[in-house]
Rosetta silent file (secondary structure, phi, psi, omega in degrees, C-alpha in Angstrom):
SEQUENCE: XXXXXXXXXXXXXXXXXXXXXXXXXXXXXXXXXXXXXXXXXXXXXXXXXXXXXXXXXXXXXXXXXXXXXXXXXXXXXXXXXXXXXXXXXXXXXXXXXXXXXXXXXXXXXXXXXXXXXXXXXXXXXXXXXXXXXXXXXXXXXXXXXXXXXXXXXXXXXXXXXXXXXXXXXXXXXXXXXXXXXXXXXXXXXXX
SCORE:     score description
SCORE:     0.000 S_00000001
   1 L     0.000  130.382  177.281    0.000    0.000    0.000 S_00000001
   2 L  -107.152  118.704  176.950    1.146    3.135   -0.925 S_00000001
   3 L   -86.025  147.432 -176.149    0.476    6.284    1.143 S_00000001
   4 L   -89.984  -39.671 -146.251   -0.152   10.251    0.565 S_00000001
   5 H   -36.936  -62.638 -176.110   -0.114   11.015    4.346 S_00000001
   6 H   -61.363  -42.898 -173.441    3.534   12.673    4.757 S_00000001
   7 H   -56.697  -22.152 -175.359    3.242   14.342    1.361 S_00000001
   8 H   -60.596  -68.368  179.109   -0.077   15.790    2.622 S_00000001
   9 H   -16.255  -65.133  172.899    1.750   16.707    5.667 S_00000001
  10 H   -43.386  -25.583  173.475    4.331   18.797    3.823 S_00000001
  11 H   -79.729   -5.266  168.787    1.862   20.696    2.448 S_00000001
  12 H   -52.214  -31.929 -170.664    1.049   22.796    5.536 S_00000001
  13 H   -48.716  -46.240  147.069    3.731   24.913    4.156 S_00000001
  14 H    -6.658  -69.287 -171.654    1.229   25.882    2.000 S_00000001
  15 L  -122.357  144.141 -137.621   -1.349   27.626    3.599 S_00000001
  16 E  -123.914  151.822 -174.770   -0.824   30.514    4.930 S_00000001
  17 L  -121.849  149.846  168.627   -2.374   32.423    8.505 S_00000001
  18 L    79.946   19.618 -132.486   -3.691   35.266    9.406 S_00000001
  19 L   -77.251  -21.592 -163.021   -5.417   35.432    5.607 S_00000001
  20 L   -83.720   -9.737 -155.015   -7.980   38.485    6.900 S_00000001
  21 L  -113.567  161.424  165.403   -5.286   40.296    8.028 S_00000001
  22 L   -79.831   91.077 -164.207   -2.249   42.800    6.778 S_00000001
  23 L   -94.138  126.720  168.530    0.553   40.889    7.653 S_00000001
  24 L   -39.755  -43.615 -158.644    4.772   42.238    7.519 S_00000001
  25 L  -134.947  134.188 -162.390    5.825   39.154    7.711 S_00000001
  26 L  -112.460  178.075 -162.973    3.506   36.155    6.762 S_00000001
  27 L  -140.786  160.229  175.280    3.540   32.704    8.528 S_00000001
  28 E  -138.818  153.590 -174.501    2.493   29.328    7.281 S_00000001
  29 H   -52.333  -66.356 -165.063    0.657   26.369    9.266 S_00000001
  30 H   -43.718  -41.384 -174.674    4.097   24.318    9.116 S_00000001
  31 H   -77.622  -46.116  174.011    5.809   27.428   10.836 S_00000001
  32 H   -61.168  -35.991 -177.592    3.349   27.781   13.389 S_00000001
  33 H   -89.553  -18.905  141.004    2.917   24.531   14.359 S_00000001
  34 H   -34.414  -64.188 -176.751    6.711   24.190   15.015 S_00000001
  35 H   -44.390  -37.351 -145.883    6.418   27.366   17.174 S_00000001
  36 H  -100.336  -32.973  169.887    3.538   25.862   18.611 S_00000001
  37 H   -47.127  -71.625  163.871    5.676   22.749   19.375 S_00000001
  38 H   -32.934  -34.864 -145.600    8.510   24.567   21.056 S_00000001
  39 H  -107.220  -25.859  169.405    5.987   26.483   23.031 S_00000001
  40 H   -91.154  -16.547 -156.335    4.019   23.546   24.333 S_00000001
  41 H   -92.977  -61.305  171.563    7.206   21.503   24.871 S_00000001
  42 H   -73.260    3.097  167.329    8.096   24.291   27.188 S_00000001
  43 H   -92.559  -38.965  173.072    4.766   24.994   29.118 S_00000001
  44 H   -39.104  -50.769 -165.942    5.137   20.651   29.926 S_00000001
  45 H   -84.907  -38.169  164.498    8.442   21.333   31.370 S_00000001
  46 H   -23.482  -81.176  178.774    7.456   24.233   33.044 S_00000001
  47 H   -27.984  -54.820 -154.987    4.226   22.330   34.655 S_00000001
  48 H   -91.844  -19.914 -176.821    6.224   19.461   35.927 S_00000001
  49 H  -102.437   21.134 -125.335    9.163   21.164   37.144 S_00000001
  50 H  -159.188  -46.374 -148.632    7.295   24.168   38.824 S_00000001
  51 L  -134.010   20.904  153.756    4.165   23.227   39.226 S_00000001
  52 L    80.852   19.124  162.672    4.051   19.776   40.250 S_00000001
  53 L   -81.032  179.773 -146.573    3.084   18.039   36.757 S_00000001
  54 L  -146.027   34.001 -167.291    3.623   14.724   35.690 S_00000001
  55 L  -112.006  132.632  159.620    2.958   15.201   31.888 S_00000001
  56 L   -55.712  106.341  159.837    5.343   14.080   28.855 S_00000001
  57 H   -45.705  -40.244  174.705    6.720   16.643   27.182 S_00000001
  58 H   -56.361  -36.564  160.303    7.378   14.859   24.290 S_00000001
  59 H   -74.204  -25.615  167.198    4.021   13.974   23.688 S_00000001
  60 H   -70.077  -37.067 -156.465    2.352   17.425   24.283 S_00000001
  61 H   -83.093  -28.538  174.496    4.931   18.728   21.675 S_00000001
  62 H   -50.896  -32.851 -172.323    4.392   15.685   18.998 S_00000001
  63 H   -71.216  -24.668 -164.843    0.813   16.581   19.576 S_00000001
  64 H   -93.149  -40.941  176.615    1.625   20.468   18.710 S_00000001
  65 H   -40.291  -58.722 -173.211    3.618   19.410   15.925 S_00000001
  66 L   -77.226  -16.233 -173.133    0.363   17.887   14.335 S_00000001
  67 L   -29.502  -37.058  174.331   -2.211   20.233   16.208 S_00000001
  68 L  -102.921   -8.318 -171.199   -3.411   21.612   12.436 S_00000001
  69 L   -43.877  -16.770  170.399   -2.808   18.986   10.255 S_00000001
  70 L   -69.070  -16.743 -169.234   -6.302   19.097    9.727 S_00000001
  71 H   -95.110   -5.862  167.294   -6.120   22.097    7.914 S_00000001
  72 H   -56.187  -34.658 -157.001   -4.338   20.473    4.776 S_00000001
  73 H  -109.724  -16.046  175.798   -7.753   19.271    3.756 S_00000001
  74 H  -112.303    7.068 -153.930   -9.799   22.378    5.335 S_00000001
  75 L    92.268  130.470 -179.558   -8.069   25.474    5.211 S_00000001
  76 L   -84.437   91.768 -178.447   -6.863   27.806    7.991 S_00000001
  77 L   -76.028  123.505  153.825  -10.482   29.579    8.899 S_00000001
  78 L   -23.597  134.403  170.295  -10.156   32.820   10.511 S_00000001
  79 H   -69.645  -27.545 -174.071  -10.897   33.287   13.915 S_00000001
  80 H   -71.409  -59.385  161.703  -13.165   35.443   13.884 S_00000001
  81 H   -10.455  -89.284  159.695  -15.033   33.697   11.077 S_00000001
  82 H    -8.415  -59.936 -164.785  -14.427   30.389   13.193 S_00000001
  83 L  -124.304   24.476  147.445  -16.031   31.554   16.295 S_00000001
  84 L   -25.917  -76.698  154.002  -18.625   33.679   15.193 S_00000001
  85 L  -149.916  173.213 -164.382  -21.407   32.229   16.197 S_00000001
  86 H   -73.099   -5.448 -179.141  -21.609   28.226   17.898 S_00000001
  87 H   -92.417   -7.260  159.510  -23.211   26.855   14.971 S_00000001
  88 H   -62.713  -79.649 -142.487  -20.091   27.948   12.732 S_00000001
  89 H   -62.432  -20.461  172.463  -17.781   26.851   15.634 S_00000001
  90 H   -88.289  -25.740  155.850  -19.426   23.557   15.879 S_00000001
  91 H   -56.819  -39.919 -160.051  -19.801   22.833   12.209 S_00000001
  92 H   -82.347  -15.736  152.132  -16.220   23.697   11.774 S_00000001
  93 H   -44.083  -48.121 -176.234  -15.444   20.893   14.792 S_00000001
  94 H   -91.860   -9.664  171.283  -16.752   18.410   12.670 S_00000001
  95 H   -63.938  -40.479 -173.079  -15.253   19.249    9.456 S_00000001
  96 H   -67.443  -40.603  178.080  -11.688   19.186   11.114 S_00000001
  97 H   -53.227  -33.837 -160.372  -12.861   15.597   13.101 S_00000001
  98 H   -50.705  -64.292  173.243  -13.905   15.109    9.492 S_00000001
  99 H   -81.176    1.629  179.111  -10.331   15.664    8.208 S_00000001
 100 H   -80.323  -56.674 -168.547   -8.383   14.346   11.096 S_00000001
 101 H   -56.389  -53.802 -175.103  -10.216   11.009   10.552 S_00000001
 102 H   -64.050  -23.899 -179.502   -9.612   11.024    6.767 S_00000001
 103 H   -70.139  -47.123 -172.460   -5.827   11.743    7.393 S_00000001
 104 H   -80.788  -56.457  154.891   -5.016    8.633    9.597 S_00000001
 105 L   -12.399  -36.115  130.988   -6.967    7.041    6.791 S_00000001
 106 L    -2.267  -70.017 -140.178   -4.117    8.061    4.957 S_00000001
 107 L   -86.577  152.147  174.707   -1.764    5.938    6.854 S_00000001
 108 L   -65.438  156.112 -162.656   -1.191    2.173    6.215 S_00000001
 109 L   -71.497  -21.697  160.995   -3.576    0.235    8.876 S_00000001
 110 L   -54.683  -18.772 -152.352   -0.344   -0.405   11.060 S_00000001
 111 L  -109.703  -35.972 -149.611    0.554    2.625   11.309 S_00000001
 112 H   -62.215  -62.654  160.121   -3.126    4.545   12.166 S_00000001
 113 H    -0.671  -50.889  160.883   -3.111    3.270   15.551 S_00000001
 114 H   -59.106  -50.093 -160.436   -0.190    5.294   16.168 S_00000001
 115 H  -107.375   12.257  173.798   -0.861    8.482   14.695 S_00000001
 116 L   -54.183  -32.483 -150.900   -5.271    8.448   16.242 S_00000001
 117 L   -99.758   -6.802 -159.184   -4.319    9.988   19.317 S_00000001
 118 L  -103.485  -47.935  156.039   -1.793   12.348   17.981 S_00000001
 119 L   -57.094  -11.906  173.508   -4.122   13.857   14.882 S_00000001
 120 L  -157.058  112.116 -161.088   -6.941   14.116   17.704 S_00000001
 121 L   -89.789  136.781 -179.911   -5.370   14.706   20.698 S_00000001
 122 L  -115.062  -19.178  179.895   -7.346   12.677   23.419 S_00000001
 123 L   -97.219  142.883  173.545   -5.920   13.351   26.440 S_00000001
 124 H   -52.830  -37.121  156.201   -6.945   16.478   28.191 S_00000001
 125 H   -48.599  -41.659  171.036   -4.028   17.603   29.997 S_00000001
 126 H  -114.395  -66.243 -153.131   -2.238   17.832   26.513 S_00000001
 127 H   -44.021  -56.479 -163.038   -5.037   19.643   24.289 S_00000001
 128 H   -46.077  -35.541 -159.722   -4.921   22.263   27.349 S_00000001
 129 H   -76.076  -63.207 -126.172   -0.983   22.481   26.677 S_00000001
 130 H   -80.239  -36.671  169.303   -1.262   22.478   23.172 S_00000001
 131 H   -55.103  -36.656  179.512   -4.185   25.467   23.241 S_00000001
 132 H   -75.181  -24.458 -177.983   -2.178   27.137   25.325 S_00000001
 133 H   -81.181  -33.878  178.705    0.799   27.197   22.894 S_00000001
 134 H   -52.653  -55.901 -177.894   -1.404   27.635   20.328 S_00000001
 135 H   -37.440  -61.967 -179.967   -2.461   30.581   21.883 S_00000001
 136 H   -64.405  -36.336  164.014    0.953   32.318   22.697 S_00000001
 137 H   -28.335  -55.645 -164.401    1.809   31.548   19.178 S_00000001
 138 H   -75.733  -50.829 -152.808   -0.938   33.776   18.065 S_00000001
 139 H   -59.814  -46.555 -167.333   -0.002   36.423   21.337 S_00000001
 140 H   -75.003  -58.126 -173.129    4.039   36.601   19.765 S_00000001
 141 H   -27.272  -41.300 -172.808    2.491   36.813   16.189 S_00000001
 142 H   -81.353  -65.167 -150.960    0.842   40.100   17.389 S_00000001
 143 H   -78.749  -21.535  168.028    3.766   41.735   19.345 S_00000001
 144 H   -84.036    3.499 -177.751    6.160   40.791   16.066 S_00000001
 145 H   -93.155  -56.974 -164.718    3.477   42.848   14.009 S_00000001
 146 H   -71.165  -26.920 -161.240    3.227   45.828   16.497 S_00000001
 147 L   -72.359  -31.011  167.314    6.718   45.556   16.850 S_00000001
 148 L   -81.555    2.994  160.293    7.245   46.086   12.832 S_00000001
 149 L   107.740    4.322 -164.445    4.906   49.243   13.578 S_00000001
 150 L  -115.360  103.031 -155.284    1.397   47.283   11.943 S_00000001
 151 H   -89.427   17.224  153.972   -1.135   48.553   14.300 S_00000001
 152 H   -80.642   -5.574 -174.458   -3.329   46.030   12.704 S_00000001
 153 H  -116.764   50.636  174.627   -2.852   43.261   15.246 S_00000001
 154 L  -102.161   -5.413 -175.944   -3.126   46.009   18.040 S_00000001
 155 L   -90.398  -55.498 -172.564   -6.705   44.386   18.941 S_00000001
 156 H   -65.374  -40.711 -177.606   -6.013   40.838   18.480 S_00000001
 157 H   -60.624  -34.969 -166.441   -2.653   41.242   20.854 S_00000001
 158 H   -94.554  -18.174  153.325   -5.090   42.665   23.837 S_00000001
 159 H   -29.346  -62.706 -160.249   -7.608   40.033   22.692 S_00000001
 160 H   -66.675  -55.038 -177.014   -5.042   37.086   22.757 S_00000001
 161 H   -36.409  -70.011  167.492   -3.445   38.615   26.157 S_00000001
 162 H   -39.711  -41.779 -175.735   -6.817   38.441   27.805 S_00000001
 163 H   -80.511  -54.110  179.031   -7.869   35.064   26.739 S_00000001
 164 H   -43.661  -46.092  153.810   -4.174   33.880   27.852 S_00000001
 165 H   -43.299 -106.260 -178.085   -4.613   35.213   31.224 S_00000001
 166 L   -20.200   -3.458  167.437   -7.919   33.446   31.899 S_00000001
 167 L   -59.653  -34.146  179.201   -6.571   30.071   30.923 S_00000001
 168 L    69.617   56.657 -179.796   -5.755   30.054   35.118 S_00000001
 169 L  -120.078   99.202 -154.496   -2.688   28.147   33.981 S_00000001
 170 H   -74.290  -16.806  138.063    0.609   28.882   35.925 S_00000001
 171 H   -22.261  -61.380 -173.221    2.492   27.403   33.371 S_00000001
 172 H   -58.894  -63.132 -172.439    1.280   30.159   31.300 S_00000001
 173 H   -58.969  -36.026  161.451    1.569   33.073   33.261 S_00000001
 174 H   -61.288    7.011 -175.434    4.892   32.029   34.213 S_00000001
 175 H  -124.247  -27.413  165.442    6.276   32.183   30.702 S_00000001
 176 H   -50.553  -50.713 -176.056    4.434   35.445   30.026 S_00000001
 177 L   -91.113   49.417  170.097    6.422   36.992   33.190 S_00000001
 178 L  -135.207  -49.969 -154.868    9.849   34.967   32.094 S_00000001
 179 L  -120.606  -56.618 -148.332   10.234   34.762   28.452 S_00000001
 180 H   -28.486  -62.720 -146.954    7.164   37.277   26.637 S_00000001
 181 H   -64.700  -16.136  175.362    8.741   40.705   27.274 S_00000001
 182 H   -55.035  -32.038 -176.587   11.854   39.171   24.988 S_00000001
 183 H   -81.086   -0.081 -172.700    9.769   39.012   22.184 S_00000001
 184 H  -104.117   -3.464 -174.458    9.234   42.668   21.955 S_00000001
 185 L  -108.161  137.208  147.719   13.147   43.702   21.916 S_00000001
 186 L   -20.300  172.129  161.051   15.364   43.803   19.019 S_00000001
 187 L   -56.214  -54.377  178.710   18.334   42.000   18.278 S_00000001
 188 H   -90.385    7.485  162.070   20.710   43.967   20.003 S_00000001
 189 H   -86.320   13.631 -172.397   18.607   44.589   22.520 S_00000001
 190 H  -116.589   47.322  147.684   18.346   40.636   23.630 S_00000001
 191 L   -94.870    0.000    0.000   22.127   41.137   24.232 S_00000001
């Protein structure tokens, strides 16, 4: 049997984020979900060595790696779009279960087994990580936009800020007050 899955895969490079918006510097799904990797890989380690968690990193970040993968076959939807109203946001659940499902389909039947839990992340403990990375992902996207002067993501950064604070995650906040304020200095200023 021959499989499309990784070739699919490759194609996040493809589509592109942020589509509604006037971006400096544009981003792609594959670049985000890397970002999104790092950034959950590091809320994990946080959690357990901080905050008394017991969760594999490796597995929240495999999980981040893949977090969109769904979006080869659907598109990147806008958030706003996305979350509009719940019968968008719930339709647009099931397209992505839709395409999650069809993806491990993909995979030779030896293989699917492997990659179920990781295209639809089942344990709870890692979506919250992964949402949360997702999240910050979006929060640095905005502050490398304001930072290149493009006061269009001046809404979405106090948007993003605001939802990250209410995750009640200490993981989070502790990498907001550790690492965030980094993302707003130059080069030579992160000497």
């Amino acid at each position: 049997m021959k499989s499309h899955f990784f070739a699919y895969i490759a194609r996040m490079r493809f589509i592109q984020r942020w589509a509604l918006m006037r971006n400096t510097a544009s981003e792609n799904v594959q670049e985000h979900s890397h970002q999104v990797a790092v950034l959950a890989h590091a809320l994990a380690v946080i959690r357990n060595r901080f905050f008394g968690g017991t969760v594999d990193p490796g597995t929240v970040a495999v999980a981040a790696l893949y977090h969109d993968a769904s979006e080869i076959l659907t598109g990147d939807m806008p958030t706003p779009i996305k979350y509009y109203n719940p019968a968008i946001r719930d339709a647009y659940k099931d397209v992505e279960a839709l395409a999650e499902r069809k993806l491990t389909e993909m995979l030779p039947p030896a293989l699917q087994e492997d990659y179920r839990p990781i295209l639809t992340i089942q344990d709870p403990e890692v979506a919250a990580l992964v949402k949360a990375a997702d999240k910050l992902s979006a929060y640095i996207k905005c502050l490398e936009e304001l930072k290149a002067g493009n006061n269009e993501f001046r809404e979405a950064a106090a948007q993003t800020r605001q939802a990250l604070e209410g995750y009640g995650l200490p993981e989070v906040d502790y990498f907001l007050k550790t690492f965030l304020e980094s993302f707003s200095l130059s080069l030579d200023e992160l000497k």
